[in-house]
C-alpha positions as CSV (number, residue, x, y, z in Angstrom):
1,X,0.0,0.0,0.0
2,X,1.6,3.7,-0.4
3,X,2.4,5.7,2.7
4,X,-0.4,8.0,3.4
5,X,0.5,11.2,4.3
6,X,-0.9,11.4,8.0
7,X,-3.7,9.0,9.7
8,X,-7.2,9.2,8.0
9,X,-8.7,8.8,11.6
10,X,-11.3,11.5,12.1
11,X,-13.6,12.1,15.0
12,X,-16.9,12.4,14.3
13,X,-17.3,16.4,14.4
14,X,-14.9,15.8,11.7
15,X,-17.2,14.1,9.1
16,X,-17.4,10.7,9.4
17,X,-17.1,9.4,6.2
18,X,-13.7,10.7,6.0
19,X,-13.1,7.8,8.8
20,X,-12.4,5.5,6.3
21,X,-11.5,5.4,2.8
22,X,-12.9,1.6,2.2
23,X,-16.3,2.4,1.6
24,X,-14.8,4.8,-1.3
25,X,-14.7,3.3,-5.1
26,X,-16.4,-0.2,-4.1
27,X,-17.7,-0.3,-8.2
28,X,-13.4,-1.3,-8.3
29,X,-12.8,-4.4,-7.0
30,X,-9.0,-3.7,-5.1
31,X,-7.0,-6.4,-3.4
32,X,-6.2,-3.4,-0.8
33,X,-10.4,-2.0,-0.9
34,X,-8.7,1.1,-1.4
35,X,-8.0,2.0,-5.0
36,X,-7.3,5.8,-4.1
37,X,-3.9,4.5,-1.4
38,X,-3.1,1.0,-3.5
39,X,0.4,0.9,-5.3
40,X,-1.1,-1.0,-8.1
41,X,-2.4,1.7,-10.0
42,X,1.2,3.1,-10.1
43,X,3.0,-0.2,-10.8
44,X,0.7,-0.5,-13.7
45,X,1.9,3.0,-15.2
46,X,5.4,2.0,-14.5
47,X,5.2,-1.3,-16.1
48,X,3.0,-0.4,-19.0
49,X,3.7,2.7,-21.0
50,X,0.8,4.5,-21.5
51,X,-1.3,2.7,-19.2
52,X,-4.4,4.6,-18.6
53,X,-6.4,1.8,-16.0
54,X,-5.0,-0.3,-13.2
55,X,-4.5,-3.8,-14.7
56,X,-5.8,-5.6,-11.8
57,X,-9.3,-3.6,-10.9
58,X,-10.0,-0.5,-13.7
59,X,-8.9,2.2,-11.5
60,X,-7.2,5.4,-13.0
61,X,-3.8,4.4,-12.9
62,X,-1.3,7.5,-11.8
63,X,0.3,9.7,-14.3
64,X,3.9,9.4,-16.2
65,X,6.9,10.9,-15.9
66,X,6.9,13.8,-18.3
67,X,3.0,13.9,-18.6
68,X,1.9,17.3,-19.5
69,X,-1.5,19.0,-18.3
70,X,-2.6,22.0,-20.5
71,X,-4.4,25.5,-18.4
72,X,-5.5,28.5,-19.3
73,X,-2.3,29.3,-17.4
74,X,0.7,27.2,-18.8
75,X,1.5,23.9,-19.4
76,X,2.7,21.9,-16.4
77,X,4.6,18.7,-16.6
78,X,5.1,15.6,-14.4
79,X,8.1,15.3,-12.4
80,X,7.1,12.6,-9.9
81,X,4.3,10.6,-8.1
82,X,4.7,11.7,-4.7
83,X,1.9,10.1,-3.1
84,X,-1.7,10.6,-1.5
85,X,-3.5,13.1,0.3
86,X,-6.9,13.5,1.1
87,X,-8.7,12.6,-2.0
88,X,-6.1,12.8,-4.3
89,X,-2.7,11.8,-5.7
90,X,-0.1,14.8,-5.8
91,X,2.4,15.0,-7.9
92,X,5.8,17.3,-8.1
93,X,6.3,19.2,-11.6
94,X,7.2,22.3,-13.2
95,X,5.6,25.0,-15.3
96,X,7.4,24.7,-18.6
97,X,7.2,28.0,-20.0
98,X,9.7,29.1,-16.7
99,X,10.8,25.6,-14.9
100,X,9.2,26.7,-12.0
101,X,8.0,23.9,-9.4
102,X,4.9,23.1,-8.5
103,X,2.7,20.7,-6.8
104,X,-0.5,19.1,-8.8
105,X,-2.9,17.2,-7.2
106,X,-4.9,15.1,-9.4
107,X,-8.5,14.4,-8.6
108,X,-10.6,11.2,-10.0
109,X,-14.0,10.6,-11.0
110,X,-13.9,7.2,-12.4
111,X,-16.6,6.3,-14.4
112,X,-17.4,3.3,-12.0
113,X,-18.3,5.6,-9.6
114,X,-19.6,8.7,-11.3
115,X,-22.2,9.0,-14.1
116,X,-21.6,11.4,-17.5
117,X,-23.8,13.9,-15.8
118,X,-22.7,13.9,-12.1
119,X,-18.8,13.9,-13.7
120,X,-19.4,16.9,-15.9
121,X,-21.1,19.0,-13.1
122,X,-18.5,18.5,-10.7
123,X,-15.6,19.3,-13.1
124,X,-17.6,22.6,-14.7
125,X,-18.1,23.6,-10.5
126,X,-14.5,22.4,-9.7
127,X,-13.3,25.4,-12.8
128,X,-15.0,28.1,-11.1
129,X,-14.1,27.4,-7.0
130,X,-10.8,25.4,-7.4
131,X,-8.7,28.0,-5.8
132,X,-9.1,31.8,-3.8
133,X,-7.5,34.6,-3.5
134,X,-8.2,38.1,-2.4
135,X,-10.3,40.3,-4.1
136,X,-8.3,42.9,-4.1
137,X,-5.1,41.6,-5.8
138,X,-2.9,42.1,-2.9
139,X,-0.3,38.9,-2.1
140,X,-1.8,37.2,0.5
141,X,0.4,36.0,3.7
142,X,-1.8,34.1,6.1
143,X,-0.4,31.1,5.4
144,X,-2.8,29.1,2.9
145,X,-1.4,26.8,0.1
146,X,-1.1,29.2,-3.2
147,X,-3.5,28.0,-5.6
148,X,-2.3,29.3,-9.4
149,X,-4.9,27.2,-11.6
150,X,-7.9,24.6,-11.2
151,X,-7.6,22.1,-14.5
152,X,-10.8,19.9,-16.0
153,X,-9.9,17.0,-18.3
154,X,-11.9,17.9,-21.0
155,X,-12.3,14.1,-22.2
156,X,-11.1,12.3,-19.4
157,X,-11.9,11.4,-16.0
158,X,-9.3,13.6,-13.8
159,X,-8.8,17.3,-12.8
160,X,-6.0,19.1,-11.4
161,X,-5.6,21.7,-9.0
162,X,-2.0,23.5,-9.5
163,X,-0.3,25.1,-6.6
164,X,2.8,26.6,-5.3
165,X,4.8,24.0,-3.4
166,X,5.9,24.6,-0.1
167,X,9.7,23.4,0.4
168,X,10.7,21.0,2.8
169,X,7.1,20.8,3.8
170,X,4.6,17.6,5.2
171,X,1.4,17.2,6.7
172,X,1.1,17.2,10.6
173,X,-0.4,13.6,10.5
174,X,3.1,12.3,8.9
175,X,4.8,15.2,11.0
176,X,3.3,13.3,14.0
177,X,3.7,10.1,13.1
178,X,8.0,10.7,12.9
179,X,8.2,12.8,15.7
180,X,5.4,12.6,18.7
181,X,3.7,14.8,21.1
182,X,4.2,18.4,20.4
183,X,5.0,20.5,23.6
184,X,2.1,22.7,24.8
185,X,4.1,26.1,23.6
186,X,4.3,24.7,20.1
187,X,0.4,24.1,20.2
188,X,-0.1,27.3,21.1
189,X,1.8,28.2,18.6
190,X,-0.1,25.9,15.7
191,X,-3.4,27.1,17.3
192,X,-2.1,31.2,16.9
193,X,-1.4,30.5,13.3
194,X,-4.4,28.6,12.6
195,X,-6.9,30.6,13.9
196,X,-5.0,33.9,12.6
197,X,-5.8,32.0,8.6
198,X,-9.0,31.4,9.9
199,X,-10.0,35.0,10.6
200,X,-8.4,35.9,7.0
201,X,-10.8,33.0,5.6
202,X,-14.0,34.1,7.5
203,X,-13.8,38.1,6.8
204,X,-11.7,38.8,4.1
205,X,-13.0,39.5,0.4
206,X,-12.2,36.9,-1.9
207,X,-12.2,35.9,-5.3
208,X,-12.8,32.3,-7.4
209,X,-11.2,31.3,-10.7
210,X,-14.6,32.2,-12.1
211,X,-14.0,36.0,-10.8
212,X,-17.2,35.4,-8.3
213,X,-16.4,37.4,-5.1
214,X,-17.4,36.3,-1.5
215,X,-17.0,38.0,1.8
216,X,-15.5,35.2,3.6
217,X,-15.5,31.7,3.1
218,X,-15.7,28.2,5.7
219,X,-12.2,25.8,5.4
220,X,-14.5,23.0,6.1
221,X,-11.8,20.5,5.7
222,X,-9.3,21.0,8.4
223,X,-7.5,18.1,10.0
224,X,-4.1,16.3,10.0
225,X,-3.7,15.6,6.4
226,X,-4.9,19.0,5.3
227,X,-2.5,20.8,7.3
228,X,1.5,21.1,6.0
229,X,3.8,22.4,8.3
230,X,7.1,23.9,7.7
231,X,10.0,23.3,10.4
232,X,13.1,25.7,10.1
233,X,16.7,25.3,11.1
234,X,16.2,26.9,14.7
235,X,13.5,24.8,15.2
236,X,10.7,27.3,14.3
237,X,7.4,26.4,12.2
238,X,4.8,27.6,9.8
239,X,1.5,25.5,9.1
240,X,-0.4,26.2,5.9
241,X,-3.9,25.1,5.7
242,X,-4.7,23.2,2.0
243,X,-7.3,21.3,0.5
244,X,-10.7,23.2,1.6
245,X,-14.0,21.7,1.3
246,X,-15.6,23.6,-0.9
247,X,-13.6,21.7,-3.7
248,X,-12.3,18.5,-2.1
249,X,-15.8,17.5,-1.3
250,X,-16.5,17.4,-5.0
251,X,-15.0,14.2,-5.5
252,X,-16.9,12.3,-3.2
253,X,-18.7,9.7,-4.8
254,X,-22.2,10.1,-5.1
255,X,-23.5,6.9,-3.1
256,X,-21.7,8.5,-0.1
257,X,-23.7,10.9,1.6
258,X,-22.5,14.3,1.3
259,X,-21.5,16.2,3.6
260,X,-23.7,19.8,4.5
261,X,-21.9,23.0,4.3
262,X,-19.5,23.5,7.2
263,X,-20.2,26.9,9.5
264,X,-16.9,29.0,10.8
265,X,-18.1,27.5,14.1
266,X,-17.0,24.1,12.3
267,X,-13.6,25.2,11.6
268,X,-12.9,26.4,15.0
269,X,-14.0,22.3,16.6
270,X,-11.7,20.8,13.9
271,X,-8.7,23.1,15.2
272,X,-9.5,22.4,18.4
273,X,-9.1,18.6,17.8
274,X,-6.2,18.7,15.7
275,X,-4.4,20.9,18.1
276,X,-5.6,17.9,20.9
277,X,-4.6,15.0,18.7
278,X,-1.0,17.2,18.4
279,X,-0.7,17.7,21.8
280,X,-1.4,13.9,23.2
281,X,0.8,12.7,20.1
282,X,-1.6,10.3,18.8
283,X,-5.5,10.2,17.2
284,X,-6.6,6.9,18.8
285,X,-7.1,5.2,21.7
286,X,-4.9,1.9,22.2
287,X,-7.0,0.4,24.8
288,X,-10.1,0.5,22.2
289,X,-8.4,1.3,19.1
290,X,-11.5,4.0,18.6
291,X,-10.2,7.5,17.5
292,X,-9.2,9.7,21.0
293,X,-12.4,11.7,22.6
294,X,-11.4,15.2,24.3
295,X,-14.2,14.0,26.8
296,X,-12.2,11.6,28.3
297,X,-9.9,13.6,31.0
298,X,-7.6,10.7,30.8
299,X,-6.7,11.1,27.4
300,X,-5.4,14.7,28.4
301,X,-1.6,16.3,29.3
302,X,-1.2,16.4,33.3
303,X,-0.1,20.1,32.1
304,X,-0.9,23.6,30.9
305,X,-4.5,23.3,32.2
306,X,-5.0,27.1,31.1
307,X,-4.5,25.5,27.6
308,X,-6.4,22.7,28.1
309,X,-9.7,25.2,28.9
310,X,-8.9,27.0,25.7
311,X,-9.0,23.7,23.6
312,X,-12.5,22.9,25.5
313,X,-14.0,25.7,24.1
314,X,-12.3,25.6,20.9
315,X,-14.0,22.2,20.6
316,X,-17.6,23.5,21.9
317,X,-17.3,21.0,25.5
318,X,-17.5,24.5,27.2
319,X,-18.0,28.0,26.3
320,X,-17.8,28.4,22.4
321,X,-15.9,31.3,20.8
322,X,-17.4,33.7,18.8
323,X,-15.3,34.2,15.9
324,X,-11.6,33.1,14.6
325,X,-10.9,36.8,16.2
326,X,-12.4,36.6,19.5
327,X,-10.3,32.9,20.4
328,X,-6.9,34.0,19.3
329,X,-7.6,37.3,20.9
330,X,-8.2,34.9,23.7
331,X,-5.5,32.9,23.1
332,X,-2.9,35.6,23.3
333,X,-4.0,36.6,26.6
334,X,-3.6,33.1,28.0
335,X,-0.9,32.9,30.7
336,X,2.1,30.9,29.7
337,X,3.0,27.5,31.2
338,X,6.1,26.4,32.8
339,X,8.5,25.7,29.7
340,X,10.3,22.6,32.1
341,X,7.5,21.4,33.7
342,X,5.7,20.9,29.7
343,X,8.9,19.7,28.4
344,X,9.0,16.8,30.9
345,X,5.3,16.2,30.0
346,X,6.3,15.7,26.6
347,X,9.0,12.9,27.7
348,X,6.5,11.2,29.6
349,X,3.8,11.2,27.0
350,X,5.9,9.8,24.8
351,X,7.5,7.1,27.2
352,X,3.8,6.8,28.1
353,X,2.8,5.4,24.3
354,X,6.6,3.4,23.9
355,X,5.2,1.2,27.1
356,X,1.3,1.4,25.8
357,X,2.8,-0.3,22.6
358,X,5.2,-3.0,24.2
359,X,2.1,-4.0,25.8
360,X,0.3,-4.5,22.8
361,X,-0.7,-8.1,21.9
């Protein structure tokens, strides 16, 4: 199977469906019931040239070397098959007319799984929302994934959303995966980030490839595999939000039921769980093997309880927030912990889950 990039574990707040990719693409039949993740698809393209279908089940198999995908924009071409994310394969490449890099992430709607009519209304809406940016033209800075074009196969059964690549970047589900608990200051400092892109999202003017404008829009996607983070030399970060409902969700297949249009309120739960999940260093419960629930106090660091109380209301167990604006605001004012006492609480966590393995049958 290829590496995922993060867990696929989602609480329920976080749209269930998302729990588990299984129920996706059933019309294929996959040795792996997960055509999306499988490696056949691949080892099909790289054994056959020109292979357009997965010899062993008829699932789009992934892209070439040196494949070129015509915009309105430029011409982009294949570099490599980098993996999965969310609900679709990305791909590193370059924009020919300036050998500039970028990332694509191809999206499917195999005819299995998607009639003529359901395909062609999702790639005609995918054109006109595959992307924002402000409506003013300034260079935004808060930290969300650069979109440059949103691509429709004309004939085919794939689009592409283009974007700037962030260097040296992964998601915070592979990000915790290789490295563990973060300490309470650093989720302090992924909540102050993420909540500052939030209030850009919510209240900001913004524009779609179609030149619609909207005062403010919902993320309605946020978890571990839609987040990238950035770690610099000195140990600093930068998280960038990606892959935002209002065009990821369009390549759900229709027998699974659809999700309704998040609320900013939404948003505000789902970074309140991932900034738990980051915190504890893990999104499920060994003892049951069910996804982690913020209910249960034991689940929780011994530390930072002033933190803790913010993530409760983040997550709506207590007092909800108001806006993106009024929780950071919030946030900022919370007093800090002792740097020691969370480091050693880190250490334990994390000696915490080496035994909680060991034990494991």
């Amino acid at each position: 199977m290829l590496e995922r990039d993060g867990s696929s574990r989602r609480n329920s707040r976080n749209f269930l469906y998302m729990a588990s990719f299984e129920s996706f693409y059933q019309e294929y039949p996959c040795s792996y019931n997960s055509p999306l993740s499988c490696d056949r698809p691949f080892q099909t393209a790289q054994q056959i040239k020109g292979a357009k279908f997965c010899l062993e089940c008829g699932f789009p198999a992934t892209l070439p070397q040196e494949a070129e995908i015509k915009g309105s924009q430029g011409t982009y071409q294949i570099t490599s098959f980098v993996g999965v994310r969310g609900l679709g394969r990305l791909y590193s490449g370059v924009q020919l007319k300036d050998k500039q890099p970028v990332i694509i992430k191809e999206y499917l709607l195999p005819n299995r799984s998607f009639n003529e009519s359901e395909t062609q209304k999702r790639k005609e809406t995918f054109t006109r929302v595959g992307g924002i940016s402000l409506a003013d033209s300034r260079i935004q800075n808060f930290r969300l994934v650069e979109t440059k074009e949103a691509i429709a196969d004309e004939k085919g059964e794939r689009c592409y959303l283009i974007t700037q690549g962030i260097e040296s970047s992964q998601t915070l589900g592979k990000y915790l995966i290789e490295k563990g608990a973060m300490t309470s200051l650093d989720v302090r400092e992924v909540l102050n980030q993420g909540l500052q892109t939030l209030q850009f999202l919510h209240t900001q003017k913004l524009r779609f490839p179609s030149n619609q404008t909207q005062l403010g829009i919902t993320h309605g996607n946020i978890n571990l595999d839609s987040t990238l983070i950035k770690v610099e030399n000195n140990q600093k970060f930068s998280i960038y939000f990606c892959d935002l409902a209002i065009w990821e969700n369009l390549f759900i297949p229709p027998i699974i039921p659809q999700p309704a249009a998040a609320r900013p309120e939404q948003d505000l739960e789902s970074l309140g769980l991932l900034a738990f999940y980051l915190w504890v260093g893990r999104t499920t419960n060994f003892s049951s093997n069910q996804p982690l629930d913020p209910r249960d106090n034991q689940q929780w660091p011994d530390t930072d309880s002033n933190l803790k109380q913010f993530i409760y209301r983040l997550i709506g167990l207590e007092t909800p927030f108001e806006s993106a604006e009024a929780a950071r605001k919030a946030l900022l004012e919370l007093p800090q912990e002792d740097r020691a006492k969370s480091s050693n609480s880190a250490r334990s966590t994390a000696s915490q889950e080496i035994k909680s393995l060991c034990q494991r049958p």
